[in-house]
C-alpha positions, 0 to 999 in steps of 0.5 A: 936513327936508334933512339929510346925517344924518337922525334918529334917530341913536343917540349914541356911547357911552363905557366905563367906566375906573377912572381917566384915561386919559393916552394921547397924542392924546387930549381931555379934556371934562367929563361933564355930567349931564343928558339926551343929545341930538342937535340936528337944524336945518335953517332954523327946522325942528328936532328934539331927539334922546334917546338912545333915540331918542324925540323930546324937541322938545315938552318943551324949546321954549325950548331949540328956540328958542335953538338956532336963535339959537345954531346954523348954519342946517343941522347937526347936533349932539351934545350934553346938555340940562341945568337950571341952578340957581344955582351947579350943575345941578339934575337933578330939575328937568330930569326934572320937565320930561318930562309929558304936559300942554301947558300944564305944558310951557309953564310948567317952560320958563319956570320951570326953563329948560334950557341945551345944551351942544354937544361934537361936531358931525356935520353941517354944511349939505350934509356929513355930518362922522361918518367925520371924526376928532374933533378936526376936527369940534371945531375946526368945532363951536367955528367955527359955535356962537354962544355964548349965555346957554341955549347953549354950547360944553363945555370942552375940553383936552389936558393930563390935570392939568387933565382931573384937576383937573375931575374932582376940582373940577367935581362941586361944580356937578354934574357927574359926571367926565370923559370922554375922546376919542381925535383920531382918533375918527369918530362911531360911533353906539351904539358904545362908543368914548369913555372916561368916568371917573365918581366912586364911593363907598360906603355903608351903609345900611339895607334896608327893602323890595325889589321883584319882577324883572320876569321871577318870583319873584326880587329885583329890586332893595333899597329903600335907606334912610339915617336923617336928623337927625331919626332918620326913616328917609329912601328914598333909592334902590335897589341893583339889578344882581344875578345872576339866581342871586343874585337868587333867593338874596335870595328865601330871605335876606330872607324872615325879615325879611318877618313882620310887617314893616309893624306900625310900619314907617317908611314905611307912613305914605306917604300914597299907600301902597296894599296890593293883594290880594298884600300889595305896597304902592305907593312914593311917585310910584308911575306912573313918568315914563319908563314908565307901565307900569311895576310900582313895588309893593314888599315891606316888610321889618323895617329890621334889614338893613344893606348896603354899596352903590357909588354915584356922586353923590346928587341932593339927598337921593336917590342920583343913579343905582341903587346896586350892592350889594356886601356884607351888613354884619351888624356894623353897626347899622341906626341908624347908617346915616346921611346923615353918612357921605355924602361932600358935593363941595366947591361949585363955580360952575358959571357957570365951568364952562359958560364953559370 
């Protein structure tokens, strides 16, 4: 591969904001919600970047094949791998497709195909565009994208209503907010340059195990439950992102609920459950997909805990991204934590979305 910027390349990042920003100069795109990639093509050799740097190639070939249908002969460009389902984007499949197996491989491409969505571009033939400010390397990126049904060029605008109107309406197909960029802005890799604002929400629910942090005996993250229609006591998520002092505060405070916790505990029907010589259990899909090695072993505890947490956005019946913890909601009754307290965003096409 010949190219003015070679892999790896590690993306440039956003900051976190509360709300948007509406400095002068600045461009608005919807945040998309899938996996960061940087495409590397030069003639019909091609690599898709990850965030981490790992190679994602092998497990997207049609999104392979349709950047070279889509992309100039030489470029570099930054963009996200998403899974259209429908009317919006369907997260779960898109992680469904990082497995070992070949021929799985094959057959997810063809089921739950992936779409690229390019917003920047840092090369072009024998030019290295990075040092260039944002709003040139746009203008290029719209010139040399063939728009085409499994690639597309992100929306783009200037006006912060209509940025505020995205944030609000474009959630519904699966997106998760909007992120900002300065005109000026070069490409900085790994650097926190640009602005996201995500959408945020709280509630309770119900604390039924917690697992170990990987450096001792403290709390690594709460086991999170909500109970559906049919009063079953639903694994949603974790919250995590204590510190360590507060992590080994939760050791004493969660101990009185560890006795006996198991006898008629929700979850101890799992099918895979396995007690180890600690008395640790195993969670459902215990191998984790993005590390092998990874300890998934869990404590249960009685389900007579209910916490506040802050979230962005469920994927399904599951919170999209870990929970943070907020308060111990001791006036609250376990029972009543349920998916109807959940705050659902109202549908929208996501067809329209990726049309710009």
């Amino acid at each position: 591969m010949d190219l003015p910027v070679l892999p790896p390349v590690k993306p440039m990042l956003a900051k976190a904001a509360t709300k948007l920003p509406t400095a002068d100069g600045l461009f608005y795109e919807p945040k998309w919600d899938g996996f960061r990639c940087i495409v590397f093509r030069d003639g019909d050799e091609v690599e898709l970047g990850s965030r981490n740097e790992r190679p994602l190639t092998r497990y997207f070939p049609e999104v392979v094949e349709a950047v070279k249908a889509a992309l100039p002969e030489r470029c570099v460009v930054d963009g996200e791998i998403v899974v259209p389902a429908g009317d919006r984007l369907h997260f779960e499949a898109l992680l469904q497709r990082i497995h070992p197996a070949a021929s799985r491989v094959t057959l997810l491409a063809e089921q739950t195909p992936a779409t690229f969505v390019a917003f920047d571009l840092l090369a072009l033939g024998d030019e290295s565009l990075m040092e260039r400010p944002f709003a040139e390397r746009r203008a290029r990126l719209t010139e040399v994208v063939r728009a085409t049904d499994q690639v597309h060029t992100t929306a783009i605008t200037q006006d912060p209503e209509t940025a505020q109107r995205w944030f609000e309406q474009f959630e519904g197909a699966g997106l998760d907010g909007v992120v900002a960029k300065a005109a000026d802005l070069p490409y900085g890799p790994d650097q926190r340059l640009m602005t996201k604002v995500k959408h945020v929400r709280t509630a309770d629910c119900v604390v039924a195990g917690f697992r170990w942090h990987k450096s001792g005996p403290i709390v690594g993250s709460l086991l999170l439950g909500l109970y559906n229609g049919d009063g079953d006591l639903q694994h949603i998520g974790v919250a995590a992102s204590f510190p360590m002092t507060r992590r080994a505060e939760l050791v004493e405070e969660l101990a009185p609920y560890r006795a006996g916790a198991l006898d008629g505990h929700p979850w101890q029907d799992w099918a895979n459950a396995q007690t180890d010589t600690e008395g640790e259990h195993r969670m459902p899909g215990a191998q984790s997909r993005w590390n092998a090695g990874k300890d998934l072993s869990w404590v249960p505890l009685r389900p007579e805990l209910v916490v506040e947490i802050k979230y962005d956005q469920l994927e399904g019946r599951r919170l999209r991204h870990t929970g943070h913890f907020l308060r111990w909601r001791p006036d609250r009754e376990p029972r009543s934590c349920t998916y109807d307290q959940l705050d659902v965003p109202v549908r929208y096409d996501l067809a329209e979305v990726l049309a710009g």
